[in-house]
N, C-alpha and C positions, 0 to 999 in steps of 0.2 A: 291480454284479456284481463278484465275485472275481476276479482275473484268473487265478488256479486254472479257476474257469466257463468259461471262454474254448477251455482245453485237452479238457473230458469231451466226451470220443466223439471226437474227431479222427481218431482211429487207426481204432476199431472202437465197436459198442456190446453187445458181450461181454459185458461186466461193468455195464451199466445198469440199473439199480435193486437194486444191489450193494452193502452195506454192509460193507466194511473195515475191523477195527482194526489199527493196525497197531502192534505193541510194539515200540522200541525202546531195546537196553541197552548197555553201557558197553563196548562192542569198538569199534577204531576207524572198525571198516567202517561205522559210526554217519553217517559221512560219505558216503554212497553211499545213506542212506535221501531224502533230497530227489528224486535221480534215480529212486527204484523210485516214490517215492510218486505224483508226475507222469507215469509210465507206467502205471501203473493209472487215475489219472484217466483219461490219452486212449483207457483200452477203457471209457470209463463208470461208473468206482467211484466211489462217496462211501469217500473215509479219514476217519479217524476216527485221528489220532497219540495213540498213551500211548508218554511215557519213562518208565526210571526215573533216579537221583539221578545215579547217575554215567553215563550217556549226555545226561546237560547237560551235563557237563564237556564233551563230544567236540562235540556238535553244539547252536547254541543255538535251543531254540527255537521263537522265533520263524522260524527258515529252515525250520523243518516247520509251525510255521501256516501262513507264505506258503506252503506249497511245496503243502498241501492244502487251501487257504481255509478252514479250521476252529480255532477252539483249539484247546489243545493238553492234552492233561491230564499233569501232572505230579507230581499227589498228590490222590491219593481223598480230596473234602468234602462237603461237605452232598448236593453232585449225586446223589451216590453213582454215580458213571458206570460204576464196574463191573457196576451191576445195568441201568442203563439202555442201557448196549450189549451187554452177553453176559447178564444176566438171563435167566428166563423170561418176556419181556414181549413183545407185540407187533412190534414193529421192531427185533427183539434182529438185531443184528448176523449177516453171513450166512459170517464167516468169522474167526477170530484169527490174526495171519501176525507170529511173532514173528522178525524180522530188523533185526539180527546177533541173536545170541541167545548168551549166553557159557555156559562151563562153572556160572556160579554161577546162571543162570536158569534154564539146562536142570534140576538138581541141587532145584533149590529147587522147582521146576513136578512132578516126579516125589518127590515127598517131601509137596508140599501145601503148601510153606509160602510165605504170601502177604506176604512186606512190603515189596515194592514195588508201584507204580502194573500194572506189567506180569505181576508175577505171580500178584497180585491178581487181572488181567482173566485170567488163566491158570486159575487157582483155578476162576471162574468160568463160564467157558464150557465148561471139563473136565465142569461137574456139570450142564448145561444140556445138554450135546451139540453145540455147533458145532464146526464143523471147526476145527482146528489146522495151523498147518504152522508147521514151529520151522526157522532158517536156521543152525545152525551158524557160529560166525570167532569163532577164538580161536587161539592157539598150536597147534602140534601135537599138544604135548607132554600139553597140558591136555587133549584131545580124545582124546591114548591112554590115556588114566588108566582103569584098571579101572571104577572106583567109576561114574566119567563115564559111559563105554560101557555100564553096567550102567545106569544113568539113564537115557540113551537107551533102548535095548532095552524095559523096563520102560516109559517112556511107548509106545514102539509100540503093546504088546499094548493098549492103553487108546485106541488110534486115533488118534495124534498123527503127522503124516506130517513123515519128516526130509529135509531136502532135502543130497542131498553135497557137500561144498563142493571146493574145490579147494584139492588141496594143493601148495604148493611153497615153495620158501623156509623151509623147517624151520615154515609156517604152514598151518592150516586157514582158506582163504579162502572171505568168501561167494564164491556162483556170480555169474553172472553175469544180470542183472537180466532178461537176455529168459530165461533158464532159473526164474526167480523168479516174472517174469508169464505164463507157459508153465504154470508147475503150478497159480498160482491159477486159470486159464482152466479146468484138468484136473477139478480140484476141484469150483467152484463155477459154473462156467460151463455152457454147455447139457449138456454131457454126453451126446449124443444118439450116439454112440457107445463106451458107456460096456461095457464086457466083451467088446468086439470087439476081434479080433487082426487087427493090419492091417502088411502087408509093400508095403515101398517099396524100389523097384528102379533105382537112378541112375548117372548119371555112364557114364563112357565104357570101355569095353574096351582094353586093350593088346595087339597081338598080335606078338609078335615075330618080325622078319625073320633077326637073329641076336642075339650076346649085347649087342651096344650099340644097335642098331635097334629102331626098331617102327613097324606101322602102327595105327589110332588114328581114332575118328570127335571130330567137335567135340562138344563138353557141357560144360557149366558146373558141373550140376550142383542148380543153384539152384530149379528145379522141383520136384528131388526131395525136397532138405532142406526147402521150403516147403510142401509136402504131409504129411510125415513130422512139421512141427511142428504143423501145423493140425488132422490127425489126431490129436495127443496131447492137443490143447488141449480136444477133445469128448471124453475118457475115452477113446482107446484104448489096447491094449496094441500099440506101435508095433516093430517093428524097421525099419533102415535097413539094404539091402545098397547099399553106395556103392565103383564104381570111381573112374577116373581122375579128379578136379575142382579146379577153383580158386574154393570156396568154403568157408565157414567152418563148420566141421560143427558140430550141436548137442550142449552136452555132457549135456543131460538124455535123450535117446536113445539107444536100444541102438542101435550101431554097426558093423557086419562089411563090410571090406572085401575088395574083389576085384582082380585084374588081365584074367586073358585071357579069353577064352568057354569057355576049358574051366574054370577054377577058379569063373564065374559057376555055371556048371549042374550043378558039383560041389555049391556051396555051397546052390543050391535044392532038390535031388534029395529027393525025399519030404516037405519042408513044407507042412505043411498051414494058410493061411490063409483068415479071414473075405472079408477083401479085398486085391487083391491090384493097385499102381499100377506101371506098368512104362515110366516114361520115359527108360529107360536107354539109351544110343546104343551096341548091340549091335552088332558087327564082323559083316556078312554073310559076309565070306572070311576065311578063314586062311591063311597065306604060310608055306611049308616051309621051316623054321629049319635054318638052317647055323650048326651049332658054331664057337664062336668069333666074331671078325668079317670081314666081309667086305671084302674088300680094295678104298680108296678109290680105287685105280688105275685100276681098269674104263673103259672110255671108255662102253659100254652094261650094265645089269645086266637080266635079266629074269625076275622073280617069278612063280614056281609058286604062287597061289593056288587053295584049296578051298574048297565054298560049306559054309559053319554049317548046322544045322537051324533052326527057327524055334523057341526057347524058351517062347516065350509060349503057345504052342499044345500046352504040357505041363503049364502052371500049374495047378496045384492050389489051388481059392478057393473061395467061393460066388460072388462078382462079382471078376470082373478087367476093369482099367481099362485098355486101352493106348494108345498114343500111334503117332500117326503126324508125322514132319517130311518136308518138301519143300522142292523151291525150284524154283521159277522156270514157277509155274502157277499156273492161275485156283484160286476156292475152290472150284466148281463140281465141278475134276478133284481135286480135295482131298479133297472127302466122298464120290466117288465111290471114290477109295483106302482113306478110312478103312472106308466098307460092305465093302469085297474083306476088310480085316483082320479084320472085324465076322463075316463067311462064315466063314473059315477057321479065327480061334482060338475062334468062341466070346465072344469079349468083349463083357461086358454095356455098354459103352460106349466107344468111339475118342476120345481129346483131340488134334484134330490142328491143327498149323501150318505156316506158310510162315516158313522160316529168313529172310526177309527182314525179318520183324514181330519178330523176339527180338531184344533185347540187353540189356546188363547189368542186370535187376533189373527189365527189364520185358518183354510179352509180349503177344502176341494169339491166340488159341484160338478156334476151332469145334469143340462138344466133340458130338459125332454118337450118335445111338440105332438100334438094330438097324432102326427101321420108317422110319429115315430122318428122323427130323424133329433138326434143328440148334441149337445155343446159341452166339451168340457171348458169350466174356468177354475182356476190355482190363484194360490195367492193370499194377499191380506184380506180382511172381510172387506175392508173399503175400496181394494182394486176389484175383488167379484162381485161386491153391490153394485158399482158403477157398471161392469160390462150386463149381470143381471138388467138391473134400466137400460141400456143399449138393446139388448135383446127387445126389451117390451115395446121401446118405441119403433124400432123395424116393425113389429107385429101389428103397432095403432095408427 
């Protein structure tokens, strides 16, 4: 066995019984295809690597056979591997993910002309129908070129999906690999919520006591971004509303941030979503702000707090998911909280915890049904985000 074989399915099996090509060309992000090819393995991909001449310069390789326990094709021969992976043939491949992708593959792929290994397999699966997804890293400069942009655009209407790269550094860089295996998930993966628009509601409220102060619930946040990726990764049309957190936001999601409870229910006021997940550590009181600050002198200070409405209980969905957190009670008085929130907003399902089971990047859940029956799930945030979405689409 490969020691590629070692790594499929680790992660997930997403991508199992998933056929990958993956084209790699002559940009130096060439260097960063080892690490994608290896995260696709551990959701279950067979890769399948084509260079073309000048992505040998950059990467050799043989570190993309090891990296995908397969050869490697480097030039169309007798195999004819561009028919036998993107052809019209039985096991024709279930996906082409050309990354890095340069100005001259883009240009060359939108024009028709095949004479490399990669553009070739371009050529090919364009006229077959498999999906495309082309990675963008090159200079900027190259990437603002008319002609370029007009390339791009032009393969769109033809169904080729472009991924953004980031820009900095006077560069158009690839993204970043979980935004890479995020859209092959999008793409090719179950898609079971594929044309649903789904709103994620995270992170913590600030409410200000004066203009240096605030009060403030704990969140991480990390729920939410794991929900909001998990939701993308089955076809939805995601938004994230994210307040206060110290987590790393995803750059392939649409993103709107908040601060207080009044700029939150400003920003939801009339949306209308499919579904709608609300683990957001919302401020119950408000504390009447005194302009300026308040003087550290004080030997006693004391806060005029006002209680919030319950926002959840105006959400606009077909299914809204909420959350309830506690601490320092049985599970017993746990689902009996979550049914109370179940009564009064409406919600097609409570994901509730005890603040004593969270911490960084892991989690424990009882996620409750209107008639009362319970699920626990364990685990990292991103293995109970994914079975949370499991639950939901059983429910839709």
């Amino acid at each position: 066995m490969h020691p590629a074989d070692h790594l499929r399915g680790t992660k997930s099996e997403k991508l199992k019984g998933r056929k990958i090509v993956l084209g790699v060309t002559g940009s130096i992000a060439a260097v960063e295809c080892v690490k994608l090819c290896r995260e696709l393995i551990r959701h279950g991909a067979e890769v399948h690597v084509v260079m073309s001449k000048d992505a040998q310069t950059i990467v050799h390789p043989w570190a993309l056979e090891f990296a995908s326990g397969r050869p490697v094709t480097t030039e169309i021969d007798g195999r004819v591997q561009h028919v036998s992976l993107c052809g019209d043939v039985p096991d024709k491949a279930d996906l082409l993910l050309v990354a890095p992708a340069t100005a001259n593959t883009i240009s060359k792929m939108a024009c028709g002309i095949d004479d490399t290994p990669v553009t070739t397999m371009a050529t090919t699966a364009l006229g077959t129908g498999i999906p495309v997804i082309v990675v963008p890293a090159m200079h900027y400069s190259m990437l603002a070129h008319k002609i370029v942009f007009e390339n791009i655009e032009k393969l769109k209407k033809h169904g080729v999906i472009f991924l953004s790269p980031k820009v900095e550094e006077s560069k158009a860089k690839m993204p970043s690999i979980d935004y890479i295996v995020s859209s092959v998930l999008s793409t090719i993966g179950l898609r079971n919520l594929a044309d649903r628009k789904v709103l994620v509601i995270a992170g913590s409220t600030e409410e200000p006591i004066d203009d240096i102060r605030m009060v403030t619930n704990r969140s991480s946040g990390e729920t939410g971004v794991e929900l909001a990726r998990a939701a993308h990764e089955r076809g939805a049309e995601v938004e994230l509303l994210m307040g206060r957190c110290d987590t790393e936001l995803p750059e392939h999601i649409r993103t709107v941030r908040f601060t207080s409870f009044a700029d939150l229910a400003k920003k939801i006021k009339g949306k209308k979503f499919d579904i709608v997940f609300f683990p957001a550590a919302v401020s119950d009181y408000t504390p009447k702000k005194t302009e300026g600050k308040i003087s550290s002198d004080k030997d006693n200070l004391t806060l005029s707090l006002k209680r919030n409405p319950k926002l959840i209980d105006n959400i606009k969905a077909n299914l809204v998911v909420g959350f309830k957190a506690q601490a320092k009670i049985t599970d017993e008085q746990l689902i009996q909280e979550s049914l109370k929130l179940i009564k009064r907003s409406k919600c097609g399902l409570v994901v509730a915890n005890r603040v004593e089971h969270v911490g960084p990047g892991k989690t424990r859940v009882i996620v409750v049904e209107p008639n009362g029956d319970t699920e626990e799930f364990k685990g990292t945030k991103w293995q109970v985000a994914d079975k949370i979405i499991n639950k939901v689409i059983r429910l839709i």
